[in-house]
N, C-alpha and C positions, 0 to 999 in steps of 0.2 A: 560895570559888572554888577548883577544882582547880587544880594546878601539873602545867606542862606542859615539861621542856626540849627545844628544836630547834634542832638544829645547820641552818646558814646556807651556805649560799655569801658569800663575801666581800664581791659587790657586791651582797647582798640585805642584809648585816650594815651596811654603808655608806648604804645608803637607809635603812634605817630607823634611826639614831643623826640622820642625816641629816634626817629628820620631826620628828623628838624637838628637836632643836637647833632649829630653823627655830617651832620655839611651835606647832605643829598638833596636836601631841603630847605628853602629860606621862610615858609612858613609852612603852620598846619594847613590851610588853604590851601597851599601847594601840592602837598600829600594828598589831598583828600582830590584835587580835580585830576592828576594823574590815578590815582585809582577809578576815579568813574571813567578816565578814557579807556582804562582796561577794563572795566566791566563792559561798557560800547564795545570794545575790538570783540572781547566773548562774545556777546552777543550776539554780533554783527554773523560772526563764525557759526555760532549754534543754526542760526537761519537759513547761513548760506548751506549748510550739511542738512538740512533738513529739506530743504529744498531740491536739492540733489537727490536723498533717501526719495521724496514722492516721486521724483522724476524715473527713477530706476523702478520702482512699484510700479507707476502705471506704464514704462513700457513691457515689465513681466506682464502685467495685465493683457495688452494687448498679444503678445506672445501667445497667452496663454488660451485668451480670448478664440485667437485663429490657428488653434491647435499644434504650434509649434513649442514644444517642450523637449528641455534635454533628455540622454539618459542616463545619465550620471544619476549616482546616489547624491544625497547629500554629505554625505562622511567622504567621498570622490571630490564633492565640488570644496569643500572644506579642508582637503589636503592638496589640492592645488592650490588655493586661494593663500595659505601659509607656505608654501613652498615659494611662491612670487612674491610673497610679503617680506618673507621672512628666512629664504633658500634652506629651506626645511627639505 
């Protein structure tokens, strides 16, 4: 396994001795490669919703494109969308 050193901010060096102490944790190296798979799974998520979001854009595009549009307000589609979300 590669060797990596990173210098810390204080209260980031104190949480994680802090992990370590507490048994969650048998080293700092530990803590620190479990936090980047959690930053990977974020990110992983950010992507995949953003991909999603373009996907939903260009089929309103084309909708839009070939003159199919609702006619709902938007304050209509907005109090459905929270009522399904949220049984508002």
């Amino acid at each position: 396994m590669a060797t990596m050193n990173v210098s810390l901010p204080a209260d980031m060096v104190e949480f994680v001795e802090n992990e370590v102490a507490d048994g969650g944790y048998v080293s700092s190296s530990e803590v620190v490669r479990d936090a980047l798979r959690l930053l990977q799974h974020d990110k992983a998520l950010e992507r995949e919703k953003l991909a999603i979001l373009r996907r939903e854009i260009a089929i309103g595009l084309e909708d839009a494109a070939s003159g199919r549009f609702s006619r709902k307000t938007v304050q209509e589609i907005a109090d459905e969308v929270r009522r399904e979300q949220f049984g508002e």
